[in-house]
C-alpha positions in Angstrom: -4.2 -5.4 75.4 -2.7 -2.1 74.7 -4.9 0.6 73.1 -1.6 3.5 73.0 -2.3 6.7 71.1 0.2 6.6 68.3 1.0 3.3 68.3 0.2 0.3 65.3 -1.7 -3.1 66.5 -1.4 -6.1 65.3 0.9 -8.1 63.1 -0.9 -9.5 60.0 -2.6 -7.8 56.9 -4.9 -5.1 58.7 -3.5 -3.2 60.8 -4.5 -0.6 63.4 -3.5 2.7 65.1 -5.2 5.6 67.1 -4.3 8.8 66.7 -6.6 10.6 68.9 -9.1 10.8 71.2 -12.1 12.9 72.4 -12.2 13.8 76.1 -15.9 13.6 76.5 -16.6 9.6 75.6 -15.1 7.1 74.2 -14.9 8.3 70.8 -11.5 7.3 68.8 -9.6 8.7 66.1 -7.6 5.9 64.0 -6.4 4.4 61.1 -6.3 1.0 59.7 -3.7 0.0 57.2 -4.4 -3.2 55.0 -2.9 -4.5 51.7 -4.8 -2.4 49.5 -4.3 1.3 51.3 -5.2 2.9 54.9 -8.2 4.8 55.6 -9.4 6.8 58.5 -11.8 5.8 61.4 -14.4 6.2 61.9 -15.6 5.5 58.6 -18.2 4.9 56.9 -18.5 2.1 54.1 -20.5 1.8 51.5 -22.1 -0.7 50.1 -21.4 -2.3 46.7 -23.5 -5.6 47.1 -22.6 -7.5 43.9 -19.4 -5.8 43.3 -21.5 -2.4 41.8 -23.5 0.4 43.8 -26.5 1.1 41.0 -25.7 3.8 39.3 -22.3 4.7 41.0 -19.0 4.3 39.4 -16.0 3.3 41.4 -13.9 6.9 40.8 -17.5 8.7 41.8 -17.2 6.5 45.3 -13.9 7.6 45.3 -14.0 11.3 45.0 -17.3 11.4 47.0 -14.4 10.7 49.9 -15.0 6.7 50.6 -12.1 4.8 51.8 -13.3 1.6 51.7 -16.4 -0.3 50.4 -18.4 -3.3 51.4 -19.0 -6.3 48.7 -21.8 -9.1 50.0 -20.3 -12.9 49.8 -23.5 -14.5 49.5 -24.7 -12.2 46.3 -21.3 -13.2 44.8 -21.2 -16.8 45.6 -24.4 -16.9 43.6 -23.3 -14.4 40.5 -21.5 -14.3 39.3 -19.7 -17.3 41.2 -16.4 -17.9 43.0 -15.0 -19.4 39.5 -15.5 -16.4 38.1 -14.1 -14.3 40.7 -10.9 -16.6 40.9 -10.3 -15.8 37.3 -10.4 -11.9 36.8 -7.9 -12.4 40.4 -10.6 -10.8 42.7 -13.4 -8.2 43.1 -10.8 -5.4 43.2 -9.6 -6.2 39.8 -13.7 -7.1 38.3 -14.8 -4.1 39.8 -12.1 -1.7 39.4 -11.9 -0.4 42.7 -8.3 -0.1 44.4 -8.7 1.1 47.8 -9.8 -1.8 50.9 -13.0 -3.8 50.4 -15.0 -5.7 53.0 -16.6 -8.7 52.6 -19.6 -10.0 55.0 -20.2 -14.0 55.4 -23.1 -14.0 53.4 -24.7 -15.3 56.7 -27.5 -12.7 57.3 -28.6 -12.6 53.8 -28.9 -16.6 53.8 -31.0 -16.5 56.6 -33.3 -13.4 55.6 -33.8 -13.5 51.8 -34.1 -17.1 51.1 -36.4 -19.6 51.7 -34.9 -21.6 53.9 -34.5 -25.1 54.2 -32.7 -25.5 57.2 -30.6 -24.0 59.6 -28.3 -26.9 61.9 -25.0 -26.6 62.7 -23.5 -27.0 59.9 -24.7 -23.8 58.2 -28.3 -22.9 55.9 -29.5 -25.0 53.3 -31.7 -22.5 51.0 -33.0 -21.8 47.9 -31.2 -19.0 45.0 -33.1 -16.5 44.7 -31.6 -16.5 40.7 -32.7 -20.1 39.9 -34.4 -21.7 42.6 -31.4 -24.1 43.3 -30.7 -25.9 46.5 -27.3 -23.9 48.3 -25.7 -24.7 51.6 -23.8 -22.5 53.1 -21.4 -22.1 56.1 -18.3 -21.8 58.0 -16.4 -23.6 55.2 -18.0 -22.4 52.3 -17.8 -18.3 52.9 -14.3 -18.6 53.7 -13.8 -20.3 50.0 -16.4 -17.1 48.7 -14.5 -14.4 50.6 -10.6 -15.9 49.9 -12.2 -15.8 46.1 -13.3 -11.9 46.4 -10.0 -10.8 47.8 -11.3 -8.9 50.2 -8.8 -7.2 52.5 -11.2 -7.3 55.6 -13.9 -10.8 56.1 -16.1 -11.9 58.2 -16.5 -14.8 60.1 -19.5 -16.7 59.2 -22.1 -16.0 62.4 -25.3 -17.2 63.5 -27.7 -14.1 63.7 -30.8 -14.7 65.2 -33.8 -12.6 64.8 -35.0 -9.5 67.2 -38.2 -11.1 68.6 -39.3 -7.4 68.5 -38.9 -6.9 64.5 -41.7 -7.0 61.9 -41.7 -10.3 60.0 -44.6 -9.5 58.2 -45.4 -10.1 54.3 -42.5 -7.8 52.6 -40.3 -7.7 55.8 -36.6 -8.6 55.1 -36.5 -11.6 57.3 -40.2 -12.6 56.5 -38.9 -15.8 55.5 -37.5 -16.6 59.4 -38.9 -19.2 61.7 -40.4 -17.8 64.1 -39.1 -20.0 67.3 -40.9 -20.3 70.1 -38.3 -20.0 73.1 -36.4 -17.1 72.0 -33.7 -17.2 75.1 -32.5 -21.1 73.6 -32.2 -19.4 70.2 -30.3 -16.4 70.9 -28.2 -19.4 72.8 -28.2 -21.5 70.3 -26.9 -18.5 68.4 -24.0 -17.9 70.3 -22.6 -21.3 70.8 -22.5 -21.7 67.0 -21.3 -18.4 66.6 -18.4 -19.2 68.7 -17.8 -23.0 66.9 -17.9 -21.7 63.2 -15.4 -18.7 64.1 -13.0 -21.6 64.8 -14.0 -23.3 61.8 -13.5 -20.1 60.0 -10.2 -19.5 61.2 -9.0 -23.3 60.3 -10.7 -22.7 56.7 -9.4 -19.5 55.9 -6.7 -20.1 53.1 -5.4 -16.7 52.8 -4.2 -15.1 56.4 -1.3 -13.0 54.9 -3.4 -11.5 52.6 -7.3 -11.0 54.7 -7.7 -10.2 57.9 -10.6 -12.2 59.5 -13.2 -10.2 62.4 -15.1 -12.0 64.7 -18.8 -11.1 65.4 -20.2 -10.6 68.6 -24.3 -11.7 69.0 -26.0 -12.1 71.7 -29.1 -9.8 70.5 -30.7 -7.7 73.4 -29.8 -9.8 76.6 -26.8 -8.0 77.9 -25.5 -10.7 79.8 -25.5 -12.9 76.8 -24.1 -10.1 74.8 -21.2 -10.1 77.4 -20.6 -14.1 77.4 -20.2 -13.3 73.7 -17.6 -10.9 73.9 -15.6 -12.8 76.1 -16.0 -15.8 74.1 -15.2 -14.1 70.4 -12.6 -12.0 71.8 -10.5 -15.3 73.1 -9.4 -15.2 69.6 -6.7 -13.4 68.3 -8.4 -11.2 65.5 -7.4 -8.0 63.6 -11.0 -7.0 64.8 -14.2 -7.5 66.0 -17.7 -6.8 65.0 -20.9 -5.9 66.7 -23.7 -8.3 64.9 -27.7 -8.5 65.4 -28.4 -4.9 65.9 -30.8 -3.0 63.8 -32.6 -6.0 63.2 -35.9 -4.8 64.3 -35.0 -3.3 67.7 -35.9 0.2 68.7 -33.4 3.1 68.5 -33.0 3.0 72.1 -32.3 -0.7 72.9 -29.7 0.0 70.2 -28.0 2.6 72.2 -28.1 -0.1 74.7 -26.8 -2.9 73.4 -23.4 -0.9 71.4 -22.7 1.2 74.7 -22.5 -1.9 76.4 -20.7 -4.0 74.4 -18.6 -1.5 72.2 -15.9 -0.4 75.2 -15.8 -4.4 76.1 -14.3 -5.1 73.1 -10.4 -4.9 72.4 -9.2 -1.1 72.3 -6.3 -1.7 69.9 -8.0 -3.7 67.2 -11.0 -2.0 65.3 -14.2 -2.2 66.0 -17.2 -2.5 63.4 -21.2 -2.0 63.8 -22.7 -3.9 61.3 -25.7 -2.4 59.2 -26.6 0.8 61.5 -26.3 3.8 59.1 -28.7 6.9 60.1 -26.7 9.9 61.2 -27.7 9.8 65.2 -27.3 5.9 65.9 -23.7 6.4 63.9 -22.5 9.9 66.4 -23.9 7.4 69.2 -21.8 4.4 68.3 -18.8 6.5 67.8 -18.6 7.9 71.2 -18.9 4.7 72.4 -16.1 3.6 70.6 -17.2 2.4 67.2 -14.7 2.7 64.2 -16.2 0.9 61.2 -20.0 1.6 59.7 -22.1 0.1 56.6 -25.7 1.1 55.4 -27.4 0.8 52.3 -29.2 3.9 53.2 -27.2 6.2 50.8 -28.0 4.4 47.6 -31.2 2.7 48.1 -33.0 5.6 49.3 -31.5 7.6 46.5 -33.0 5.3 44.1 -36.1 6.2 46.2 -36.0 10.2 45.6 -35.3 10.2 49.5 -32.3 12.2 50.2 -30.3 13.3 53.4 -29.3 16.7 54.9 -27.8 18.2 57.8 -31.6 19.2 59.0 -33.4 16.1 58.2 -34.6 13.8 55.2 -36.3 15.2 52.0 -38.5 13.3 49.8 -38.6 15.2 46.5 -41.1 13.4 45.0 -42.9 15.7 46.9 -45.1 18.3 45.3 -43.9 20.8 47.2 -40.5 20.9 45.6 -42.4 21.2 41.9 -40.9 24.7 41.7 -37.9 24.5 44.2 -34.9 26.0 42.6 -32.6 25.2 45.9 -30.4 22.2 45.5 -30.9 19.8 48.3 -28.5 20.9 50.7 -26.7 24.2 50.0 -24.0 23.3 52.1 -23.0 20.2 50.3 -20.2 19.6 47.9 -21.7 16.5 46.0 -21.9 16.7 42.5 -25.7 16.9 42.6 -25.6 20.4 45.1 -22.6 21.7 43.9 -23.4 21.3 40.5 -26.5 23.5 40.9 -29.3 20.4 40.0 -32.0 21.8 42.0 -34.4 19.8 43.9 -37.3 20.8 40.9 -34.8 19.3 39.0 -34.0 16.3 40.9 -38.2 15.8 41.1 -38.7 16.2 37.4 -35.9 13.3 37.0 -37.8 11.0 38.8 -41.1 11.5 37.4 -40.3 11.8 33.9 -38.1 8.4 34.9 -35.1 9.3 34.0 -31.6 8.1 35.6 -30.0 11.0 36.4 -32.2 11.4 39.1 -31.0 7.9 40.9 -27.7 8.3 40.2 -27.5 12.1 41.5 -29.3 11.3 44.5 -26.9 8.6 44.9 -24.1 10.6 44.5 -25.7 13.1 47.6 -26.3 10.2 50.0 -22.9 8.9 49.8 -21.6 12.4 50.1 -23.8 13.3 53.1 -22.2 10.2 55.0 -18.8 10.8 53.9 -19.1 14.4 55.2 -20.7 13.3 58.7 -17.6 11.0 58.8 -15.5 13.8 58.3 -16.8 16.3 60.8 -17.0 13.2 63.2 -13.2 12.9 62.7 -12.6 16.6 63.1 -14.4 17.1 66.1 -12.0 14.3 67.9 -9.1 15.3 66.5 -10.1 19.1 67.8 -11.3 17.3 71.0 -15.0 19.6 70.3 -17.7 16.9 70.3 -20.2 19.1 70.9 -19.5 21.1 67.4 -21.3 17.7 65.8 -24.8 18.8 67.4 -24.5 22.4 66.6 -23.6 21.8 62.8 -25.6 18.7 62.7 -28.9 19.7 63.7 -30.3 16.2 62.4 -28.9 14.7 65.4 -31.0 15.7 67.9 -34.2 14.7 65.2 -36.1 11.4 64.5 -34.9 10.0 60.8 -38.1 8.5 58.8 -36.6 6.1 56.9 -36.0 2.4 56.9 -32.9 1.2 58.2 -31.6 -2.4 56.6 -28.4 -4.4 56.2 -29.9 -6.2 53.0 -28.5 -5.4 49.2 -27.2 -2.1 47.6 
């Protein structure tokens, strides 16, 4: 396919462009265009799990510099239900957000929050986490949740199998997993029903001139089988594609591995998205491989946590040592917490006198601080000066200390 410079791809609801490129990798500047308004790439999306980011209104996501946001099917199906959703005419309309929403299959958090039932190839049998109800879901099923939601983007509903290098210990995210036993037939097994319930997917979903559907590439850290999936996802025609089962317990380096390998194999003229990888360095290393399209909770939930981000590293201003700090967290930031003047004293009174402004402010920084990576990532292709990023970024060439996770908002 063609990936010209200039020039829009594709013919359905989302469609794509690049309008320029860095000289030093594969890095892309772009826009998509779908029914509810363009935005840049790369971008990063936030995350509004149940149709809300805690604490965050949809105008403060707005002005904070978000094009478009991320709503979870499977949190939806369950509450406040697709009957709901089908009466207020969508998540746009419930949640008062205009701008482009994406909408994940609900598949990863079926297979790690739950208790499962089963998994065959029909889908996951599990139990609601809200009233202990039996729930199956697959191909079928999250194409009725997401033509419900209204999202402009969905995903196909994928099989993603767990990194037999991650933590599943009491408290980890996919504790509830089965742990199998011959991990090269699951991460095959993976990938053949990946590939069957994107073609059920694309027969079930009802609204095609309205959302544009993206494959998922799996294949977890076997390149080859990362490469069989490529070839076999990409045989469909799709307004995009998606990198799946990364930053599901691998280290940061066999994540590098696994997106510079399969990012330039996917289509150039169609958009492609890393799903869940949201610190600042693996998001500069997926874009110059050729990544358009992020999502992280990081932003909010470690906001909730007093953890915030800056150009030199993470803060955690519970801290003592910030008792008497009357800097605000970064004093090059234009969120409403630094520009305000709330000072990181402040900030760590807030949270140990419990009081909300300290969340929500926090918040506020974290989606900022992405917003404005985003923006400087954009800049430096557009001005074809990559290496600007590490020079005002000096975070990039650090370790970040903080979890990295896919799961809720």
């Amino acid at each position: 396919m063609s990936d010209s410079t200039g020039a829009w791809h594709g013919s359905g609801p989302i469609r794509f462009r690049i309008d320029a490129r860095c000289s030093e990798n594969h890095a892309r500047l772009g826009t998509v265009s779908t029914p509810h308004g363009e935005f840049p790439t790369p971008a990063f999306m936030p995350v509004a799990t149940a149709a809300a980011m805690k604490g965050v209104l949809p105008g403060q996501v707005r002005d904070i510099g978000a094009g478009i946001i991320l709503n979870n099917a499977y949190h939806l199906m369950l509450r406040p239900g697709i009957e709901v959703l089908r009466e207020v005419g969508g998540s746009h309309e419930f949640m008062k957000w205009s701008g482009p929403i994406l909408t994940d299959s609900g598949g990863y958090q079926a297979f790690s929050m739950s208790d499962i039932n089963a998994i065959d190839d029909d889908g996951v049998t599990f139990k609601s986490f809200i009233d202990g109800s039996k729930i199956h879901l697959g191909p079928e099923r999250s194409m009725e949740i997401q033509n419900a939601i209204g999202a402009d983007i969905i995903m196909a509903f994928d099989d993603c199998p767990p990194s037999p290098d991650a933590s599943h210990g009491k408290g980890s995210p996919r504790a509830n997993l089965p742990r199998p036993k011959d991990w090269p037939k699951r991460l095959d097994e993976a990938h053949e029903r990946t590939v069957r319930w994107l073609e059920r997917c694309q027969q079930a979903h009802a609204r095609p001139d309205e959302q544009g559907l993206f494959g998922i590439v799996q294949g977890g850290t076997d390149l080859a089988r990362r490469d069989a999936s490529v070839e076999a996802i990409c045989q469909a025609d799709l307004p995009g594609y998606a990198i799946g089962g990364v930053a599901v317990g691998e280290s940061t380096e066999m994540i590098r591995t696994v997106v510079e390998h399969t990012a330039p194999r996917l289509p150039g003229d169609r958009p492609r998205y890393l799903m869940g990888v949201g610190y600042e360095r693996d998001i500069v290393m997926a874009v110059a491989a050729g990544v358009d399209m992020f999502d992280c909770v990081l932003p909010t939930r470690n906001g909730r946590m007093a953890s915030v981000f800056t150009r030199t590293g993470p803060l955690r201003l519970r801290h003592a040592r910030f008792r008497d700090d009357p800097a605000p967290i970064d004093p090059k930031c234009d969120c409403p917490a630094c520009l305000g003047g709330f000072s990181r004293a402040y900030l760590r009174h807030c949270f140990a006198a419990d009081e909300m402004v300290g969340p929500i402010l926090c918040s506020l920084h974290n989606l900022r601080h992405f917003q404005r990576l985003l923006l400087d990532i954009r800049t430096a292709i557009r001005d074809d000066s990559w290496s600007s990023l590490v020079r005002d970024w000096p975070v990039l060439a650090g370790d970040a200390d903080v979890e990295q996770s896919p799961d809720g908002a």
